[in-house]
Backbone as CSV, one residue per row, in Angstrom:
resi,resn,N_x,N_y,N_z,CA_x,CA_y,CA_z,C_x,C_y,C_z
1,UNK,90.293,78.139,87.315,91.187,77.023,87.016,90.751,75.788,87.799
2,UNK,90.819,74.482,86.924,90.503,73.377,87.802,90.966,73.311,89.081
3,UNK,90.540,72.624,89.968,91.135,72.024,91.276,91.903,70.989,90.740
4,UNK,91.540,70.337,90.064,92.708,69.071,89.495,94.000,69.366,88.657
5,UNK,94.020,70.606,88.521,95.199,71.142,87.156,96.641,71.323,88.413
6,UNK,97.622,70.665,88.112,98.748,70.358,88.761,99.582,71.911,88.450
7,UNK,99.915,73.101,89.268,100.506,73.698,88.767,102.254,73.724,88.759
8,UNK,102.558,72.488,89.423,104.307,72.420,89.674,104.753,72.677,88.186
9,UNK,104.858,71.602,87.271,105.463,72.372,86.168,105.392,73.319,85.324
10,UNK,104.438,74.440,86.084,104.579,75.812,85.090,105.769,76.777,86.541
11,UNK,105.076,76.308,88.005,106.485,76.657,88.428,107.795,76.397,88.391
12,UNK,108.159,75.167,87.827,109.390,74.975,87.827,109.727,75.589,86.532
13,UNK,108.782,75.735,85.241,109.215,76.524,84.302,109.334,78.302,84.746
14,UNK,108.621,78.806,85.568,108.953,79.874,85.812,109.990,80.327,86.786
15,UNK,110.431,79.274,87.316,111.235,79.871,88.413,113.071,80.204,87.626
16,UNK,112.603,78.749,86.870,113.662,78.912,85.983,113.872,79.957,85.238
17,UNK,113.138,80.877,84.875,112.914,82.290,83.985,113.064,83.059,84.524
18,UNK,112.873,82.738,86.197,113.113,84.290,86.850,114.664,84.573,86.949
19,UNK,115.008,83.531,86.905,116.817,83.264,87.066,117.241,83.671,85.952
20,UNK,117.042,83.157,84.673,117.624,83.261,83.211,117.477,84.613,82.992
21,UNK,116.359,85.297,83.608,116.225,86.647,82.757,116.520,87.622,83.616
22,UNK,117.189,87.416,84.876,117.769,87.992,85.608,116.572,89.089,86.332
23,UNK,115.488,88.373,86.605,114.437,88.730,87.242,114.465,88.430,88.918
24,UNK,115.861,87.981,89.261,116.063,87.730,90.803,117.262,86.872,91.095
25,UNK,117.328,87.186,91.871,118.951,86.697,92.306,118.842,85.060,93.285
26,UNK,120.219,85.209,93.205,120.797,83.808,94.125,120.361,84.021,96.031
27,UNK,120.231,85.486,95.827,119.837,86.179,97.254,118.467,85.969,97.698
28,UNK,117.782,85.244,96.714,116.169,85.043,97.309,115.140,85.291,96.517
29,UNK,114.062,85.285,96.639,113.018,85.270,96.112,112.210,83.757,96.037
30,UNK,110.695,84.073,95.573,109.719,82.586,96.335,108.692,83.089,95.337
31,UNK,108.071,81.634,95.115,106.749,81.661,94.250,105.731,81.212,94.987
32,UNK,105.000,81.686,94.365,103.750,80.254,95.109,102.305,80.882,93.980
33,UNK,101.737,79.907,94.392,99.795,80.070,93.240,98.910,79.110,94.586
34,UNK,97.898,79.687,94.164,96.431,78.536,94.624,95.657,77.953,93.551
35,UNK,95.480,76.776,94.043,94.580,76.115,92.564,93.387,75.150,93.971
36,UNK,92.427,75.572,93.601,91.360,75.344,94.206,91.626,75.324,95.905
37,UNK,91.701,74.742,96.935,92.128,74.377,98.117,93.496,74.324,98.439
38,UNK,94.139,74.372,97.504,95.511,74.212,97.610,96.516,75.271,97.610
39,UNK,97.487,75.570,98.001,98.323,76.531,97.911,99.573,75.834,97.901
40,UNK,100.251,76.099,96.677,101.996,75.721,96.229,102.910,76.710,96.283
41,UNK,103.678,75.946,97.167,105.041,77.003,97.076,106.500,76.800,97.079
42,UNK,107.397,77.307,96.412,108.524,77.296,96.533,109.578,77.268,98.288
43,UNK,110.530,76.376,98.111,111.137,76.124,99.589,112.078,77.254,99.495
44,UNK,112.856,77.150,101.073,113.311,78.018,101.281,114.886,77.697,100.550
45,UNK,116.051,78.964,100.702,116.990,78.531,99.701,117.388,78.481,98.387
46,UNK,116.202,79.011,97.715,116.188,78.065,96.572,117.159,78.704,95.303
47,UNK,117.351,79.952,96.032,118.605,80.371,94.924,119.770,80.770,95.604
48,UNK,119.907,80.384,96.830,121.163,80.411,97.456,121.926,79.013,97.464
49,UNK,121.162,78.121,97.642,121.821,76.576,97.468,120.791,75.901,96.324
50,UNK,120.282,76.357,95.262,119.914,75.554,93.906,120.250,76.175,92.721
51,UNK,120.497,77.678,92.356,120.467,78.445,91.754,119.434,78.292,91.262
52,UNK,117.674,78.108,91.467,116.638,78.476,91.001,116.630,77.529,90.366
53,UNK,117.068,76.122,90.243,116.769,75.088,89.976,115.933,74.009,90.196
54,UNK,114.373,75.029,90.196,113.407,74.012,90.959,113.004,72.637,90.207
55,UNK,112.754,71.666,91.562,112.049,70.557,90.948,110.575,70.334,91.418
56,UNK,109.753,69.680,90.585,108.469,69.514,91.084,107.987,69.000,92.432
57,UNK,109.734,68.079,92.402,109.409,67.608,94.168,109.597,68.306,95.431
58,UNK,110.625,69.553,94.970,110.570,70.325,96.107,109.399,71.224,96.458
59,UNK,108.575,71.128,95.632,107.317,72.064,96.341,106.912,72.126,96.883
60,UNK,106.434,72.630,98.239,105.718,72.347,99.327,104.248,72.556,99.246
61,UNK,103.520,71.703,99.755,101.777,72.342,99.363,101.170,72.123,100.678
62,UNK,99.946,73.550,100.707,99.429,73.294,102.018,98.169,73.307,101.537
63,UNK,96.529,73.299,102.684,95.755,73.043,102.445,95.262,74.821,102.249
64,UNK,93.982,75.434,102.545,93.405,76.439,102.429,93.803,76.915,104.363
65,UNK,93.776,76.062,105.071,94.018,76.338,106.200,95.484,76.428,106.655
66,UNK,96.158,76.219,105.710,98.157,76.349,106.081,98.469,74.926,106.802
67,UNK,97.300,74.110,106.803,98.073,72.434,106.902,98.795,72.298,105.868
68,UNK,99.983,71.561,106.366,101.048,71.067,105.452,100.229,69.980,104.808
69,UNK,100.095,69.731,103.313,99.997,68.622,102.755,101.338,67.500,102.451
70,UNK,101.994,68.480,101.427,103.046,67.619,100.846,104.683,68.540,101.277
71,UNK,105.317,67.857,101.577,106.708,68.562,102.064,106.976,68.861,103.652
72,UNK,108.405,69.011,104.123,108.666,69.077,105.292,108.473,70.865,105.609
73,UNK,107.419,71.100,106.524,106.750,72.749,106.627,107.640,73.694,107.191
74,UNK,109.100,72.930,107.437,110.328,73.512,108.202,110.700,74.244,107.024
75,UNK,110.764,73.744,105.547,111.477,74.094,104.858,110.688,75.407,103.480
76,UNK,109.440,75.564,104.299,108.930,76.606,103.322,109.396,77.818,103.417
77,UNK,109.889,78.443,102.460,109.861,79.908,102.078,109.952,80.560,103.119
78,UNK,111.168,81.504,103.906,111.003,82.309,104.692,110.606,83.515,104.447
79,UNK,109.410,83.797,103.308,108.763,84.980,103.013,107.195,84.796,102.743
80,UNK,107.183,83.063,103.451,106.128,82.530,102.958,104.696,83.448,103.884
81,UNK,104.999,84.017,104.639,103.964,84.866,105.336,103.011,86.072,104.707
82,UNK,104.628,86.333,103.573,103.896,87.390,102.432,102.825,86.890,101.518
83,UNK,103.123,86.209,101.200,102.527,84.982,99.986,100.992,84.651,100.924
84,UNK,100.913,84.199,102.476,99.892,83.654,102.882,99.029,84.400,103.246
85,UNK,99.492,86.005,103.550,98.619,86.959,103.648,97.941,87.827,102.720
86,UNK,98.673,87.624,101.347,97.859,87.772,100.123,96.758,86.835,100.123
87,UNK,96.613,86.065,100.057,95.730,84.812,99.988,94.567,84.494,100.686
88,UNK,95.089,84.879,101.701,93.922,85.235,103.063,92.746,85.876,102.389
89,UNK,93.500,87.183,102.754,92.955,88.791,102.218,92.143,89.112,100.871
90,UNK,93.037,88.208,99.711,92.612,88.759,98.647,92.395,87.486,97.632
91,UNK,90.688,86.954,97.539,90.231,85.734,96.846,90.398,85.744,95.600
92,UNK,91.209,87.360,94.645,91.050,87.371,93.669,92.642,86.778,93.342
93,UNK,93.475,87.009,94.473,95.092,86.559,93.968,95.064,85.270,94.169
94,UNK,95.916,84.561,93.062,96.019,82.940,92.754,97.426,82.910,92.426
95,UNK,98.114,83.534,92.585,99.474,83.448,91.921,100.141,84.882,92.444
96,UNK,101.672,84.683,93.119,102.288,85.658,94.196,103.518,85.359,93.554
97,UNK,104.356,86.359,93.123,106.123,86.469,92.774,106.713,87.346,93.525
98,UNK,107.468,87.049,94.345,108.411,87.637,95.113,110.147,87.598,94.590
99,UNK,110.630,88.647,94.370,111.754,88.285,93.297,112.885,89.639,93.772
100,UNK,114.179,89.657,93.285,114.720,90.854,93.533,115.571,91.037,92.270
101,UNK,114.767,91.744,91.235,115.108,92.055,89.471,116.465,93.050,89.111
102,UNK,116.653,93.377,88.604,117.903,93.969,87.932,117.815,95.258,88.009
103,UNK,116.575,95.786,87.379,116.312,97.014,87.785,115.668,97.418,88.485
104,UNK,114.483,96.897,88.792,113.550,96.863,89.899,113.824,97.465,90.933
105,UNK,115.018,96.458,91.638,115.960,96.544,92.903,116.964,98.332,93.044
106,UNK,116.762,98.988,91.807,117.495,100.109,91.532,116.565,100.809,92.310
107,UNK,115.263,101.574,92.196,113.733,101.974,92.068,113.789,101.050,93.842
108,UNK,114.068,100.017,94.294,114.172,99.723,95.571,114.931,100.093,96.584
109,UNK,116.072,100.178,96.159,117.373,101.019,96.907,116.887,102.293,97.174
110,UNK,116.918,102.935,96.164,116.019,104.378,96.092,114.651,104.541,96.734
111,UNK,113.893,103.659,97.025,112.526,104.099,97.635,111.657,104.813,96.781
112,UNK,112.018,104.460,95.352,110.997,105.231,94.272,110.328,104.545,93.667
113,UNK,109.090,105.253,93.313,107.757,104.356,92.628,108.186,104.620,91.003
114,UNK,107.863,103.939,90.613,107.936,103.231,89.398,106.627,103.679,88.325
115,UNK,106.716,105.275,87.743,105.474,105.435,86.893,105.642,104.603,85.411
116,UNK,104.076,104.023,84.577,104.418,103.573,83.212,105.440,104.173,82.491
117,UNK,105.783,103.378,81.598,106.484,104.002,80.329,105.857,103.782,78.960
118,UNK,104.764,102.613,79.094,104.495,102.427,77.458,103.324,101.968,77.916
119,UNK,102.608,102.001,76.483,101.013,101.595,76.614,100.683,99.976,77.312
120,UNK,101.901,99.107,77.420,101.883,97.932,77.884,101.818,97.928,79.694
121,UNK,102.513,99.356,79.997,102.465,99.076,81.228,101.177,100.155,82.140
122,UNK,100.773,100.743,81.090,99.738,101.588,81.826,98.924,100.809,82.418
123,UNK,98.397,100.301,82.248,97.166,99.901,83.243,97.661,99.608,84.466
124,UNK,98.894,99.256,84.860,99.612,99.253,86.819,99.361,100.168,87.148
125,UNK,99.177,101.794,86.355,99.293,102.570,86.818,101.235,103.208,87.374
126,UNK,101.202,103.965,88.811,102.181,104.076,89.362,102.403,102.847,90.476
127,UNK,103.614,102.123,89.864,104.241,101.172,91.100,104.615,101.884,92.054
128,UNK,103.889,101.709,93.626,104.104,101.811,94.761,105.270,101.650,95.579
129,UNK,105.626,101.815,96.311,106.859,101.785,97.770,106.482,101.244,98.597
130,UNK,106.416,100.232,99.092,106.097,99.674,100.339,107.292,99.992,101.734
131,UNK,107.229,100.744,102.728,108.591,101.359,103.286,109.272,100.351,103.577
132,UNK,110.792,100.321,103.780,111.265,99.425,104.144,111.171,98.556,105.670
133,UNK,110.717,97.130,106.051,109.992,96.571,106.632,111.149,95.534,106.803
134,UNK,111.582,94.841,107.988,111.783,93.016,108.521,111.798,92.419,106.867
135,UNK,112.765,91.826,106.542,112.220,90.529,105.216,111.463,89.573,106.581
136,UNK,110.982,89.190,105.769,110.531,87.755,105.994,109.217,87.565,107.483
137,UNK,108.824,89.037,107.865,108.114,89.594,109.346,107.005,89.784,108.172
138,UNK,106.199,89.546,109.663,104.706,89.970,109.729,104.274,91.338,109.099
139,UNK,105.261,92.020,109.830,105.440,93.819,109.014,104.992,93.619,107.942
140,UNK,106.243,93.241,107.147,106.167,93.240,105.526,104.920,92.943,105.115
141,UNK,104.678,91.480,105.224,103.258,90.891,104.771,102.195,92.229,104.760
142,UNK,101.822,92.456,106.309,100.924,92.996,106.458,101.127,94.812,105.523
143,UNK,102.274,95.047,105.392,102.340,96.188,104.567,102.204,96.029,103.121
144,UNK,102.619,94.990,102.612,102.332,94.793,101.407,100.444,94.354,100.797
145,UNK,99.984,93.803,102.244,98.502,94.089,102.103,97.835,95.156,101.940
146,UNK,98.166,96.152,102.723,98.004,97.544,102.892,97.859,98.424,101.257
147,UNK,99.188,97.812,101.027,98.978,99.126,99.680,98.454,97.657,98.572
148,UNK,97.979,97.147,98.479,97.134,96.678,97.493,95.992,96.816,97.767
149,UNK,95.321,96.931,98.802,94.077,96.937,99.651,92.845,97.875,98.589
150,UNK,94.134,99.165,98.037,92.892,100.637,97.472,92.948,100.208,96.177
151,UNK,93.384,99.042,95.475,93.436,99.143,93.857,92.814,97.341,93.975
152,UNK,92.345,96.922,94.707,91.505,95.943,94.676,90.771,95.772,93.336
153,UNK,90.343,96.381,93.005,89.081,96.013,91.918,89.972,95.790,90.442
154,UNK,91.227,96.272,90.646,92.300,96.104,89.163,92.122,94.521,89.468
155,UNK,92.310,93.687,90.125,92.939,91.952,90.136,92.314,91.779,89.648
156,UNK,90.629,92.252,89.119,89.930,91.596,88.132,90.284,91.364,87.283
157,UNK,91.066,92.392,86.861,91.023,92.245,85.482,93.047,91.981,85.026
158,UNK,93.691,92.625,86.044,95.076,91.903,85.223,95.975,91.813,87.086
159,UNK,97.020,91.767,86.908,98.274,91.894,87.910,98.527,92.923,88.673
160,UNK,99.222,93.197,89.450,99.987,94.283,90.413,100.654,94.383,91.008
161,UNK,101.895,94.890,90.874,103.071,95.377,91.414,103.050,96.228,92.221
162,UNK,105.004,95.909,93.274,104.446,96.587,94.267,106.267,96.779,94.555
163,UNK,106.805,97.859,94.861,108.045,97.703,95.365,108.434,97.623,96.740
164,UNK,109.163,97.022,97.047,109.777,96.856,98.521,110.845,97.669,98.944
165,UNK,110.792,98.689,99.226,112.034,99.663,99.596,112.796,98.825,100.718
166,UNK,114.382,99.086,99.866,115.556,98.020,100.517,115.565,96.601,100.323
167,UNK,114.571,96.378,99.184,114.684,94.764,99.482,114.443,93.909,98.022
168,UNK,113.028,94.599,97.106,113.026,94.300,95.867,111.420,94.140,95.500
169,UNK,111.181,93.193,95.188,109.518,93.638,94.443,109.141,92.536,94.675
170,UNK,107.548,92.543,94.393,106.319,91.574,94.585,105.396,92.271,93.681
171,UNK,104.939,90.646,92.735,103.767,90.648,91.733,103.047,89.500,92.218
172,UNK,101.425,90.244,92.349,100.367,89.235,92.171,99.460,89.157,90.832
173,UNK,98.964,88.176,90.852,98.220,87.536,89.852,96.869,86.981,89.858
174,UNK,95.742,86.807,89.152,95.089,86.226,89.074,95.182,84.245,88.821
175,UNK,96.556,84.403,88.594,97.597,83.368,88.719,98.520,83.463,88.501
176,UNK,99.332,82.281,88.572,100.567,82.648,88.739,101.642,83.166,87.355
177,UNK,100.750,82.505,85.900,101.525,82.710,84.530,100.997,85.007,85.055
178,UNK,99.975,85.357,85.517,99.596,86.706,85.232,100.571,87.429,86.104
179,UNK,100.908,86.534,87.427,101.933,87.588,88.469,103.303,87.445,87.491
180,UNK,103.684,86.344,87.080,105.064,86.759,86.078,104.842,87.708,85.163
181,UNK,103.589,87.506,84.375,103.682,88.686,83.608,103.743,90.278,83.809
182,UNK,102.852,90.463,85.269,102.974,91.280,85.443,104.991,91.620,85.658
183,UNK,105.758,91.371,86.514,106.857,91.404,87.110,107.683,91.652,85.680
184,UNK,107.679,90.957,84.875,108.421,91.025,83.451,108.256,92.447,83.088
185,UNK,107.178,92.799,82.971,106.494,93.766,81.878,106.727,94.530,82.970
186,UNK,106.638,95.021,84.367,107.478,96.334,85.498,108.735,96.143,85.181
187,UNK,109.427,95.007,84.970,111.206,95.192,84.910,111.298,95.743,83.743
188,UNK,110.642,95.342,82.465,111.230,96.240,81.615,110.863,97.836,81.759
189,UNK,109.723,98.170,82.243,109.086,99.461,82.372,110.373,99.870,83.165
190,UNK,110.747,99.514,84.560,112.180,100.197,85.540,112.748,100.461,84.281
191,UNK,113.737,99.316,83.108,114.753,99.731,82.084,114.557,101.012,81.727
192,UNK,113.324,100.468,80.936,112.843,101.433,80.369,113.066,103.431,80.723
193,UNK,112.493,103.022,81.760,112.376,104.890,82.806,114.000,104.937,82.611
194,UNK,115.090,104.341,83.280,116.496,104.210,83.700,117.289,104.732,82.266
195,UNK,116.614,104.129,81.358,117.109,104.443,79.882,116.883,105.986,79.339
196,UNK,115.598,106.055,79.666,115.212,107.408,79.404,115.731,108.738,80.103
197,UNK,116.120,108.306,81.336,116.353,109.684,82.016,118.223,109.780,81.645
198,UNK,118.585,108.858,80.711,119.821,109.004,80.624,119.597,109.938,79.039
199,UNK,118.725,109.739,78.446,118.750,110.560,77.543,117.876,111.880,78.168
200,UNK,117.507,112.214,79.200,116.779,113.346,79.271,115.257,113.454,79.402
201,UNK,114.696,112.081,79.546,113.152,112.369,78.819,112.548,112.306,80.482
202,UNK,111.820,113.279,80.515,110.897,113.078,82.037,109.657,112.753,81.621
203,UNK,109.424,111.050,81.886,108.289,110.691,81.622,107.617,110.756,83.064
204,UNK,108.287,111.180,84.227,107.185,111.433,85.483,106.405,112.607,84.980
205,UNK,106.860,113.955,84.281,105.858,115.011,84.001,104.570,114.300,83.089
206,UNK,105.213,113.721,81.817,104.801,113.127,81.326,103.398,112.277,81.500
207,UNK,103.574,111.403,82.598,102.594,110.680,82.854,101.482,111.657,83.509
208,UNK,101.935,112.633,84.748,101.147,113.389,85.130,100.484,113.949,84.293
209,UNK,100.706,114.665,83.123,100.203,115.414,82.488,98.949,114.958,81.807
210,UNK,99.366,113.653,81.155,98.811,112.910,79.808,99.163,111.812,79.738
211,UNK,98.340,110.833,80.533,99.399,109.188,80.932,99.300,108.735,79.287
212,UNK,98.615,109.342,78.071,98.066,108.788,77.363,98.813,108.840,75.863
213,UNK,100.357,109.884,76.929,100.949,110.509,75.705,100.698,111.618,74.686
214,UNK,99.483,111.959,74.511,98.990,112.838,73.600,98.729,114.078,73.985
């Protein structure tokens, strides 16, 4: 992606989506992407006093080195450590969603990984547990590095999810439209499983057996 391509208004269109589709609450959650040298991110608050009502001006942007460019650096993201240690670590992530989803957060309470349900979500594989960790600590960050660390070579090619036991989920991206997608397409997969085991269907044997269905 260019260095010159402005990404604020696809965040302010997504942040708005994470709200509408009940992909995260008034309780928190933070975006952010890199576009060449730059790293954008969502302030802190932003669905406790905006209801996810971002504007292009509240974005905060820093350089590749965590100089503040644009915005007061008091007011970034108190999860912004998660977001900066993806980034560090991993040249292939350009886009970080931190969110706490509808069902997701079910599969979080619980401390359970999250296997596919449909040919859309196979390629995540099994969504992970990250144990429950500090919000907003070094911990977290550095644990949520941890378990992306062995499936490295997937960011080539699409997204990855990751659950936060006690707290809610994180999708990265090759940018930031790919970390929403990913996060969308796990929330419905959570429905999905949640739906099924009310009718009976054990798609954990399932996947073990024959992720392929057949």
């Amino acid at each position: 992606m260019s260095s010159s391509f402005d990404p604020r208004p696809t965040m302010v269109e997504i942040a708005h989506l994470l709200y509408n589709r009940r992909l995260t609450n008034s309780a928190g959650g933070n975006i952010s992407c890199r576009v060449g040298d730059r790293i954008y991110i969502t302030p802190r608050e932003l669905g406790s006093k905006h209801r996810w009502q971002l504007r292009e001006e509240m974005v905060l942007v820093f350089d590749s080195d965590l100089n503040p460019i644009e915005g007061d650096p008091h007011l970034v993201s108190r999860e912004s450590e998660m977001h900066f240690a993806c980034y560090r670590r991993f040249p292939e992530i350009n886009g970080v969603v931190h969110a706490h989803p509808q069902y997701l957060s079910i599969f979080a309470a619980a401390g359970e990984p999250l296997v596919p349900t449909n040919e859309y979500t196979e390629k995540f594989g099994t969504v992970e547990v990250v144990p429950a960790l500090p919000s907003h600590s070094r911990e977290l960050a550095d644990g949520v590095v941890r378990a992306l660390a062995p499936r490295r070579a997937s960011l080539k090619t699409h997204g990855l999810g990751l659950i936060l036991a006690w707290h809610g989920a994180v999708a990265v991206g090759r940018d930031l439209a790919d970390a929403f997608d990913t996060l969308d397409r796990l929330e419905w997969s959570a429905h999905t499983l949640l739906m099924c085991r009310q009718l009976s269907l054990d798609l954990l044997d399932a996947w073990r057996g024959d992720p392929s269905g057949r």
